[in-house]
DRENDO-1510 file (C-alpha; in Angstrom, 1 decimal, always signed):
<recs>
REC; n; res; u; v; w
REC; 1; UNK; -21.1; +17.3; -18.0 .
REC; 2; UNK; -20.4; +13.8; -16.9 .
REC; 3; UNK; -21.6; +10.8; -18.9 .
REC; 4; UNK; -22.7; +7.3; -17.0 .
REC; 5; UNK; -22.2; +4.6; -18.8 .
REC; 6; UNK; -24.4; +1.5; -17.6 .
REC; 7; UNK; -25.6; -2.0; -18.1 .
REC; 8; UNK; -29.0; -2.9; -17.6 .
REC; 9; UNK; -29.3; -6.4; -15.9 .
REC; 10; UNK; -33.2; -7.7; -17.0 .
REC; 11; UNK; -35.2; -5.9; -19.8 .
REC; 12; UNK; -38.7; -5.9; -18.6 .
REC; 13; UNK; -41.2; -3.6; -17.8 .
REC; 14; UNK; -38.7; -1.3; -15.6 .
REC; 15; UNK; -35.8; -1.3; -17.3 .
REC; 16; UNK; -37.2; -0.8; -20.7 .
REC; 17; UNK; -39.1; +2.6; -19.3 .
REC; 18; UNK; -35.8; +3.7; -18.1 .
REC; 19; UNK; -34.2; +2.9; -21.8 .
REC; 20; UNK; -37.5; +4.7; -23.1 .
REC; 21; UNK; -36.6; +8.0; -20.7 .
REC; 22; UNK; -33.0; +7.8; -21.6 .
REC; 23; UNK; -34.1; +8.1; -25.5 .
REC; 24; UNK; -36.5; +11.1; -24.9 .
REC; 25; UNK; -35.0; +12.8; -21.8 .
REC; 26; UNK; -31.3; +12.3; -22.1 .
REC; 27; UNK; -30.3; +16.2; -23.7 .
REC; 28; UNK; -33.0; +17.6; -20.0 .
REC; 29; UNK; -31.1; +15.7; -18.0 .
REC; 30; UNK; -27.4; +17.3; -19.5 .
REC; 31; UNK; -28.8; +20.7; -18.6 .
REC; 32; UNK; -31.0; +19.9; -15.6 .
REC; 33; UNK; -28.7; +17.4; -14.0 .
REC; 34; UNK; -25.6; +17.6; -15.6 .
REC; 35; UNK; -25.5; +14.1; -16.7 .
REC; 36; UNK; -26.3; +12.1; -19.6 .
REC; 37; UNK; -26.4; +7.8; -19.5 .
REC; 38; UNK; -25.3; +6.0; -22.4 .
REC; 39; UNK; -26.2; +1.8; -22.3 .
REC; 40; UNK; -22.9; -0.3; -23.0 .
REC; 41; UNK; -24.6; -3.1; -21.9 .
REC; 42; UNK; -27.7; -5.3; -21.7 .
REC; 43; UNK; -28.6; -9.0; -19.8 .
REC; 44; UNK; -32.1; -10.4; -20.1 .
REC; 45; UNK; -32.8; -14.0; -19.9 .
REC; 46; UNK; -35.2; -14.3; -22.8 .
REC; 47; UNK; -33.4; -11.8; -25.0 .
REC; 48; UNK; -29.6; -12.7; -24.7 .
REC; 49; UNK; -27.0; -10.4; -23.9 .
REC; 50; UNK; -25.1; -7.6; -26.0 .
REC; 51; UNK; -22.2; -5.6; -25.0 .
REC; 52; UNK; -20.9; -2.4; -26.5 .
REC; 53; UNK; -18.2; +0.0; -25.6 .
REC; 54; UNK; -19.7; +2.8; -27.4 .
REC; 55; UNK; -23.3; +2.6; -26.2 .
REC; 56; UNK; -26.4; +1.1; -27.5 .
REC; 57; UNK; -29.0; +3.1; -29.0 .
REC; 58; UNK; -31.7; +3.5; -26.7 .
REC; 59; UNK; -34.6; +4.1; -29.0 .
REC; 60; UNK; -33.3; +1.1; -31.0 .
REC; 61; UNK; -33.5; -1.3; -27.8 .
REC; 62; UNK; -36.8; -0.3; -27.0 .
REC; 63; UNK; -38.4; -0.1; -31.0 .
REC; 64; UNK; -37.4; -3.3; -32.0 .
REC; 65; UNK; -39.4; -6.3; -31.6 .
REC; 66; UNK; -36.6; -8.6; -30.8 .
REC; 67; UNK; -37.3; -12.3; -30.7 .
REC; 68; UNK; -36.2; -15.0; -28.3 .
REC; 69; UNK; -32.3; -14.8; -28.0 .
REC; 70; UNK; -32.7; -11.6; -30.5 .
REC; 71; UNK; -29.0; -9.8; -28.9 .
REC; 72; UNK; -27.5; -12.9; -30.5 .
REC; 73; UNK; -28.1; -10.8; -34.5 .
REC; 74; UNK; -26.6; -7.6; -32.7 .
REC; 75; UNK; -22.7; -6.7; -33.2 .
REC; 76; UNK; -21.7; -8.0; -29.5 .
REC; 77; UNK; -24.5; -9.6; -28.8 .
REC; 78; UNK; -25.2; -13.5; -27.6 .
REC; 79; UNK; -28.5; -15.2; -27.7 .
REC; 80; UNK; -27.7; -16.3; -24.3 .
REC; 81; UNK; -27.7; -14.2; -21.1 .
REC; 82; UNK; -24.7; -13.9; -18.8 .
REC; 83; UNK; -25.5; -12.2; -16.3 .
REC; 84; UNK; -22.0; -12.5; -14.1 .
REC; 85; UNK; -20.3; -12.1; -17.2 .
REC; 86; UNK; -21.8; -8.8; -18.1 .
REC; 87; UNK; -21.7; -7.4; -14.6 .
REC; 88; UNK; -18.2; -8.0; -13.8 .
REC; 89; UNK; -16.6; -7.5; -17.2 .
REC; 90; UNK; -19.2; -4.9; -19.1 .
REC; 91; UNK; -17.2; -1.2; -19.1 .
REC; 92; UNK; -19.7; +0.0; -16.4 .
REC; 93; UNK; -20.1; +2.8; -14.0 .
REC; 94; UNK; -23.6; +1.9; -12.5 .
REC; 95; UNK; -25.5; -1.8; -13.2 .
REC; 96; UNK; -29.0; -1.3; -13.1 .
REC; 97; UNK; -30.6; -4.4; -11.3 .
REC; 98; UNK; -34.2; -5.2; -12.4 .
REC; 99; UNK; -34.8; -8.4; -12.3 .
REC; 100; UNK; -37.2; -11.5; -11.2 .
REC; 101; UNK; -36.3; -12.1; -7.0 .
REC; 102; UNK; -37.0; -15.2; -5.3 .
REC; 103; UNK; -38.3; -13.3; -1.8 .
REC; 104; UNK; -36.4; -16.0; +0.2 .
REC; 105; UNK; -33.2; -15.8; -0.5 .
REC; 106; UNK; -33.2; -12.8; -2.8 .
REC; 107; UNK; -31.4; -14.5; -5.8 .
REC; 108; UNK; -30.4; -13.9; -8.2 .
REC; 109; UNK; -30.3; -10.4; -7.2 .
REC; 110; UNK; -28.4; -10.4; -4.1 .
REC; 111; UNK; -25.5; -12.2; -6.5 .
REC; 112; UNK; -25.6; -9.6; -9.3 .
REC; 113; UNK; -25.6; -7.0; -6.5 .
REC; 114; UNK; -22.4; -8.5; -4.8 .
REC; 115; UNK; -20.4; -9.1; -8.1 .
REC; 116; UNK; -20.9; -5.6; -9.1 .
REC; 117; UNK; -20.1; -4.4; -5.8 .
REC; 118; UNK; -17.1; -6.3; -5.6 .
REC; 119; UNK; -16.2; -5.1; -9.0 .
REC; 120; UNK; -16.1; -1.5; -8.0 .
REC; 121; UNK; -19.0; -0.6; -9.8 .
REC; 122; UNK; -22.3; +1.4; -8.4 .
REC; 123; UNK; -25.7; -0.7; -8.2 .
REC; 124; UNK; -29.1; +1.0; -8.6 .
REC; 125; UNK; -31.7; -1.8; -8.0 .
REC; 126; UNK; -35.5; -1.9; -7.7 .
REC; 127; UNK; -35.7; -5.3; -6.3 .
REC; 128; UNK; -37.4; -5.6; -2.9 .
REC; 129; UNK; -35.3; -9.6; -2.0 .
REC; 130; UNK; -31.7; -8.3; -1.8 .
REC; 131; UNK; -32.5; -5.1; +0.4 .
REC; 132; UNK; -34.4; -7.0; +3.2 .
REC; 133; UNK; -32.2; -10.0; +3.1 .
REC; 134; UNK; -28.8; -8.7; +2.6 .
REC; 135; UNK; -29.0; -5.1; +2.9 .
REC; 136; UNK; -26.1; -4.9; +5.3 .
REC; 137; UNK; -23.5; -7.1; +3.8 .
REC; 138; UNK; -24.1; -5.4; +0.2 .
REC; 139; UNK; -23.2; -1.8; +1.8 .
REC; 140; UNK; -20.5; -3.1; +3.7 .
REC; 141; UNK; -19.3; -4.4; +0.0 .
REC; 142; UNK; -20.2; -1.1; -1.2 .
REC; 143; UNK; -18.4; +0.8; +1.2 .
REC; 144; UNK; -15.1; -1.4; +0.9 .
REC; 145; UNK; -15.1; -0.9; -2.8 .
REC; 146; UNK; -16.2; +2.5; -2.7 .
REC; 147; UNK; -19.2; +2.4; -4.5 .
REC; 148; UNK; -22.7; +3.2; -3.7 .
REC; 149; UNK; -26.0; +0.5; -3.4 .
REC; 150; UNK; -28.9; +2.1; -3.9 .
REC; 151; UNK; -32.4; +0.9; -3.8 .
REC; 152; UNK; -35.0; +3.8; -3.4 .
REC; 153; UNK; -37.9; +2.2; -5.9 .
REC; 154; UNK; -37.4; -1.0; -3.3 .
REC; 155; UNK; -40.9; +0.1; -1.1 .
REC; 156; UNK; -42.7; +2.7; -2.9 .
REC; 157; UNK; -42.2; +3.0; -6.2 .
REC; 158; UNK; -41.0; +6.4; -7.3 .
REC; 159; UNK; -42.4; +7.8; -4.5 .
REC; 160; UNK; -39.7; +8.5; -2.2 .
REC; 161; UNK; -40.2; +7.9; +0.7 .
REC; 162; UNK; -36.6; +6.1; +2.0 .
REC; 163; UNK; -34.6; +9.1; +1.2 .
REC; 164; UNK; -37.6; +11.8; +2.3 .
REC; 165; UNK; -37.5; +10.3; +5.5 .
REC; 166; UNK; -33.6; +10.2; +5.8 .
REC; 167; UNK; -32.8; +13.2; +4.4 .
REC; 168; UNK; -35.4; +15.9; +4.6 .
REC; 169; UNK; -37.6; +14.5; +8.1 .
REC; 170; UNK; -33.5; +13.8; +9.7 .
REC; 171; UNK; -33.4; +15.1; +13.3 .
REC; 172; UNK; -37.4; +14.8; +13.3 .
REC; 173; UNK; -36.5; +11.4; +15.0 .
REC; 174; UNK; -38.4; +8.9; +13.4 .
REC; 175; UNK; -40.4; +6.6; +16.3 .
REC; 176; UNK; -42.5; +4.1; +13.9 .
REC; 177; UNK; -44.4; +3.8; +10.7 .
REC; 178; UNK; -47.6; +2.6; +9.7 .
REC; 179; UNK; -48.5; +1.9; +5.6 .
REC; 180; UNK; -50.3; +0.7; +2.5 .
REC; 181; UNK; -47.6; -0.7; +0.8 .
REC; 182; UNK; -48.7; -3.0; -1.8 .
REC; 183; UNK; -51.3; -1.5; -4.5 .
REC; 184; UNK; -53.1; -5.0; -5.7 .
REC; 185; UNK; -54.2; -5.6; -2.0 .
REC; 186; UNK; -55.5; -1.9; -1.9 .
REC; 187; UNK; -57.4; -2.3; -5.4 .
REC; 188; UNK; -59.0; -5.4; -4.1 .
REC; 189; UNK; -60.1; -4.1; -0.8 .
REC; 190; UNK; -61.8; -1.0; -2.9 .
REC; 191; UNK; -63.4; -3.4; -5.4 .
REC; 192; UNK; -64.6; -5.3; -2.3 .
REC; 193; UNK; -66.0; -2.4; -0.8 .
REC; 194; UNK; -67.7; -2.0; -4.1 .
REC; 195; UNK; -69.6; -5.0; -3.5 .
REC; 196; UNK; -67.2; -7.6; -5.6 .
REC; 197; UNK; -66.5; -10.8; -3.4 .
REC; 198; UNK; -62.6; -11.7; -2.9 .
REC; 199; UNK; -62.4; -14.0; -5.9 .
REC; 200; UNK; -64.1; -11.8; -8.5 .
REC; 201; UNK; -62.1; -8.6; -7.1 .
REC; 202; UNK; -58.7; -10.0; -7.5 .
REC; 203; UNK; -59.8; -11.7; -11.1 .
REC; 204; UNK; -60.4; -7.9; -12.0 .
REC; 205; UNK; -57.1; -6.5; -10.4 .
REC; 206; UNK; -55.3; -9.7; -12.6 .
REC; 207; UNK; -57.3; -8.2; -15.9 .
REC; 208; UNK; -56.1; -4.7; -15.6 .
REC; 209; UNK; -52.4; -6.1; -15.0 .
REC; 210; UNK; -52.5; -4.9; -11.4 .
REC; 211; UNK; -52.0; -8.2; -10.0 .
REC; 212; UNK; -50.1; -11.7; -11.5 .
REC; 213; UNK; -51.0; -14.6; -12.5 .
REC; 214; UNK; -50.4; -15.8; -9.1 .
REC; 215; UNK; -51.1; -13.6; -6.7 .
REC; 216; UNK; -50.9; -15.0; -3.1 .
REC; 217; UNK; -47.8; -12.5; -2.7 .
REC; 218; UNK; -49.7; -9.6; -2.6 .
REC; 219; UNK; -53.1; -10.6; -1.3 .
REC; 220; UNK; -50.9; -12.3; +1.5 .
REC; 221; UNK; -48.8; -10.0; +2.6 .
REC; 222; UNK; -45.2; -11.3; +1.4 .
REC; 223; UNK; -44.8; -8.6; -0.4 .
REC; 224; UNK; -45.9; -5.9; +2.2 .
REC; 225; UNK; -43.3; -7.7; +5.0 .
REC; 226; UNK; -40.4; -7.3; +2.8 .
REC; 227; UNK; -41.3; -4.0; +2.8 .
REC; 228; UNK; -41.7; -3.5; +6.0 .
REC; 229; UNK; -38.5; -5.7; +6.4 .
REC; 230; UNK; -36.6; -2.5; +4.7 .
REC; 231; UNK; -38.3; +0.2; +6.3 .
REC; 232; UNK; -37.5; -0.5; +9.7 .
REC; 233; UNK; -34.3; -1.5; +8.9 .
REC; 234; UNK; -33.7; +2.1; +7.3 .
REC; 235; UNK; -35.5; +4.4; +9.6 .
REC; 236; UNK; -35.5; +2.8; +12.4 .
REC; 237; UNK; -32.1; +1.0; +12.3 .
REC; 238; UNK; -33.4; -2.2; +13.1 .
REC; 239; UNK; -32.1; -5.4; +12.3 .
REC; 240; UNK; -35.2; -7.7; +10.9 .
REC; 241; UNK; -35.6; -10.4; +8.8 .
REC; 242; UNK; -38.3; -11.1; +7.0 .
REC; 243; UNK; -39.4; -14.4; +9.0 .
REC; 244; UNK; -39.5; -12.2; +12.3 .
REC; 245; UNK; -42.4; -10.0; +10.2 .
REC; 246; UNK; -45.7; -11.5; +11.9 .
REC; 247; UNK; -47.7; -11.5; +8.4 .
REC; 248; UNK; -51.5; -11.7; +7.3 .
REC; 249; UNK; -53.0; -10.9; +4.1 .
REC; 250; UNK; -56.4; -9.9; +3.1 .
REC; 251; UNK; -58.0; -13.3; +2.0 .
REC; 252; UNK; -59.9; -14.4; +4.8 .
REC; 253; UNK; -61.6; -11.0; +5.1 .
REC; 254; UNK; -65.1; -11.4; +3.4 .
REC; 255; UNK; -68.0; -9.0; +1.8 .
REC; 256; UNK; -69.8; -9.1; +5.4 .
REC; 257; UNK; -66.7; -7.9; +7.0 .
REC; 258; UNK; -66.2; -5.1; +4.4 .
REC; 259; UNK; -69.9; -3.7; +4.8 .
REC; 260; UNK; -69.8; -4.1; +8.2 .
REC; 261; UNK; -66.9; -1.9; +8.7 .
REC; 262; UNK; -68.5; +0.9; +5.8 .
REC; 263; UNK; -71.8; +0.9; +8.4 .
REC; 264; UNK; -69.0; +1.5; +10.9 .
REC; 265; UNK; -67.9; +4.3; +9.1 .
REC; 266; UNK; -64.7; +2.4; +9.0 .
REC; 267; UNK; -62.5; +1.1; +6.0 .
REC; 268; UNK; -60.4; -1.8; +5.7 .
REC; 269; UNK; -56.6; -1.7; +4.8 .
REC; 270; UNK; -54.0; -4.4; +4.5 .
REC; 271; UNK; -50.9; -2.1; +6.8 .
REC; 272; UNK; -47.5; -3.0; +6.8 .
REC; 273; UNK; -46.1; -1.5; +10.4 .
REC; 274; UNK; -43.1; -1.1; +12.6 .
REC; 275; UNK; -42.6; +1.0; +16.0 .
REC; 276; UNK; -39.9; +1.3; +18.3 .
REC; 277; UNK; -40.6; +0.1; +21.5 .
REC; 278; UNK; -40.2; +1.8; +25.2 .
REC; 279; UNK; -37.2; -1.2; +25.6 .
REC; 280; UNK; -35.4; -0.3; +22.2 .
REC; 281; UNK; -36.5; -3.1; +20.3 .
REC; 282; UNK; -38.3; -3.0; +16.8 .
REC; 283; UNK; -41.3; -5.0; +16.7 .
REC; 284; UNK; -43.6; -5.2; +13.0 .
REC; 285; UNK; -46.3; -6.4; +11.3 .
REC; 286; UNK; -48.2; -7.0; +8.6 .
REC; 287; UNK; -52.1; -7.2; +9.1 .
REC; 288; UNK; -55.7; -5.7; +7.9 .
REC; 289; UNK; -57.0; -3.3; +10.3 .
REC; 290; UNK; -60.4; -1.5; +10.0 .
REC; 291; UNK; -59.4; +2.2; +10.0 .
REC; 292; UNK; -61.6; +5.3; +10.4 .
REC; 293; UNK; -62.5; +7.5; +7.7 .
REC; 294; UNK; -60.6; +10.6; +9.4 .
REC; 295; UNK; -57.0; +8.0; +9.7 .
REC; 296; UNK; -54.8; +9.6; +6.9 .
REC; 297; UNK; -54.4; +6.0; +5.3 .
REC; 298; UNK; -58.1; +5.7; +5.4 .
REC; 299; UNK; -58.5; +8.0; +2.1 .
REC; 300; UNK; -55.9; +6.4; -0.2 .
REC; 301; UNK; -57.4; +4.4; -2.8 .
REC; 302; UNK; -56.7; +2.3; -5.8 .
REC; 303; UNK; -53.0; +0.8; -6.4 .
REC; 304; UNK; -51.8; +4.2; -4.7 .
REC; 305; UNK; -49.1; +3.5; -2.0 .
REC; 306; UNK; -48.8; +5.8; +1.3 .
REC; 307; UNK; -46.8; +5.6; +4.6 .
REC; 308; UNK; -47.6; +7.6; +8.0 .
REC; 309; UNK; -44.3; +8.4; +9.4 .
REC; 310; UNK; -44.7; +8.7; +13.1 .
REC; 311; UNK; -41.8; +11.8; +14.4 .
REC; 312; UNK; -41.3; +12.5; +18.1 .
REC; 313; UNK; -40.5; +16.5; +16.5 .
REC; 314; UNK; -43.3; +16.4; +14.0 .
REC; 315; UNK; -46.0; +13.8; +14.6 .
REC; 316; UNK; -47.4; +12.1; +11.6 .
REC; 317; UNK; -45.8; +13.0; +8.3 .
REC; 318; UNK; -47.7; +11.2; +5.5 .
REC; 319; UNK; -46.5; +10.4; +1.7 .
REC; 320; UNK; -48.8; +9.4; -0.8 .
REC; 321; UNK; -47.7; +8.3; -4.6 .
REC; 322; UNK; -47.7; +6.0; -6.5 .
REC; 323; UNK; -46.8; +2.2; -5.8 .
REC; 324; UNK; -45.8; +0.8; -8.9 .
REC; 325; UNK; -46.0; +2.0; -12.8 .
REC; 326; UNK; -43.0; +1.1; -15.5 .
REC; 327; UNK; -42.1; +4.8; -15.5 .
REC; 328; UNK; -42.4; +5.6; -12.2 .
REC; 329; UNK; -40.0; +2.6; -10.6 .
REC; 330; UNK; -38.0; +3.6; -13.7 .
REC; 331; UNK; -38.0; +7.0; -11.9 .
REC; 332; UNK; -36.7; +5.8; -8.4 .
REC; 333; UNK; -33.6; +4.3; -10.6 .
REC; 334; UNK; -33.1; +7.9; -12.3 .
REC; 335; UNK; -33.1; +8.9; -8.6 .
REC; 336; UNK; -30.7; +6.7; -7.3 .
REC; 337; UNK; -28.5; +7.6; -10.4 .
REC; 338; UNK; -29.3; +11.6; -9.2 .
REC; 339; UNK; -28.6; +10.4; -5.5 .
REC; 340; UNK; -25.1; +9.1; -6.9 .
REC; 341; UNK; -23.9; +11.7; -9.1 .
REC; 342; UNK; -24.3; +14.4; -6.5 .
REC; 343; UNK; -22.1; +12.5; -4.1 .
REC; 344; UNK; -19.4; +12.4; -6.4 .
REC; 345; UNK; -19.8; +16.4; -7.1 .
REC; 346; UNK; -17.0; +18.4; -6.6 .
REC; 347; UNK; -19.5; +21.7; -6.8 .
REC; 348; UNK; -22.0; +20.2; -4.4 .
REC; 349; UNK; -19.5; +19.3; -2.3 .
REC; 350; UNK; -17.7; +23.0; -2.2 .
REC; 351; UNK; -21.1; +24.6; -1.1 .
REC; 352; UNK; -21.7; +22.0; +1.2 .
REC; 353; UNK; -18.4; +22.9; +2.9 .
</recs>
């Protein structure tokens, strides 16, 4: 039984469910997985930062009600956070990268991504900025240290859809992809549907913690073309940024629109898209389109996620799950971690051979 020992970089809403699972599920995953992860290591910029060889006790990280700076009363702990420090010097086999992304540059992440890279240490990551900016250079890092970078929670969630598509659909020969990617835009368009104006929807979406504070990123589309950014990159080995993303949200649709299209028989969706065209290129988009009641992303509803895979073998392959939850992203790290340990194998890779 092999035992992980990680740091977590950010304690919010993700990386606290993970610490929650670890309390709870650690002894399943020792006899289900053959794993167990013990926390040497935390980094959160309104906490502080504690380090310890031993391990941290999980149900003690998430119980407490720590103040501002609270690491600083724990043996090892600082009231300040340090990130670099704690990535390159923690005693770390994975660093768990859950942090606040600026979506143009991808920093901080794309930083604590490269140090722990460079460090020889694996990266599991949920953050959306550092895989469509600087995908390729962080696995080239990987690979030269060795290590893995994963990022499956990056689109979807815990719905997995990046490693469905590359492992289970390979040799189906993916062509394109069409999907709802972000569930605040989705809840809106429902609530407008519902007879809510644009205003009024999003103010509910805000209230049930569906959408932030500010939320031009998902009623815009940023979010969806990062997405889209990292799916095409992915499946259909593209090479996008997100500025070549042409990108329109769901703002300037209004209630007249939305009935119009239920008389229609129709429904609107904000889709994130990409398709490989007759010349090789990769062209994508983000965009509302009126869909018909029978299109498979017609149906989906709420803050659920889906994405219509289109296969030259298979035709449209559709995945449906959910787009966001603190357990469920905490899930697509738990993956990644799963996704890791069998690499590293020796049984898997004896019946492999």
């Amino acid at each position: 039984m092999k035992i992980y020992n990680i740091a977590l970089i950010g304690f919010g809403g993700v990386n606290r469910a993970l610490a929650e699972l670890i309390a709870s599920r650690n002894p399943l995953w020792e006899r289900d997985l053959d794993f167990r992860l013990n926390i040497v290591a935390v980094s959160d910029l309104y906490l502080g930062s504690v380090v310890s060889p031993n391990g941290l006790d999980a149900k003690t990280l998430v119980e407490a009600k720590f103040a501002k700076g609270g690491f600083g009363g724990l043996s090892g702990g600082s009231a300040e956070a340090d990130n670099e420090a704690i990535i390159k010097t923690a005693p770390a086999d994975i660093i768990v990268e859950a942090t606040f992304t600026n979506p143009g540059d991808g920093e901080p992440a794309v930083s604590h991504c490269r140090w722990a890279l460079t460090s020889g240490k694996h990266v599991v990551t949920t953050n959306k900025g550092p895989v469509a900016i600087a995908a390729q250079e962080l696995k080239a890092v990987a690979k030269a240290n060795g290590v893995h970078f994963e990022y499956e929670g990056s689109v979807m969630s815990g719905t997995p859809v990046i490693r469905m598509a590359e492992k289970t659909l390979a040799g189906a020969e993916v062509k394109g992809f069409e999907g709802i990617l972000n569930g605040t835009s989705n809840f809106v368009l429902g609530r407008m549907e519902n007879g809510l104006d644009f205003a009024s929807a999003v103010a509910e979406a805000q209230s049930l913690g569906y959408a932030e504070a500010d939320p031009t990123a998902d009623v815009e589309g940023f979010d969806v073309r990062l997405k889209v950014v990292i799916l095409a990159n992915e499946l259909l080995g593209a090479n996008l940024k997100p500025e070549d993303i042409s990108c329109n949200g769901i703002s300037k649709l209004s209630p007249s629109d939305i009935q119009a299209a239920v008389k229609a028989e129709s429904r609107w969706k904000l889709i994130g898209s990409a398709v490989r065209n007759a010349d090789g290129t990769i062209t994508g988009s983000v965009a509302p389109k009126q869909l018909p009641l029978g299109h498979p992303l017609a149906g989906v509803n709420g803050a659920t996620n889906a994405v219509s895979l289109n296969t030259e073998l298979l035709g449209s392959v559709t995945v449906t799950g959910p787009g966001a939850g603190r357990i469920e992203t905490a899930y697509a790290l738990l993956s990644d971690i799963v996704a890791i340990h069998n690499a590293h194998s020796p049984k898997l890779a004896k019946e492999a051979a």
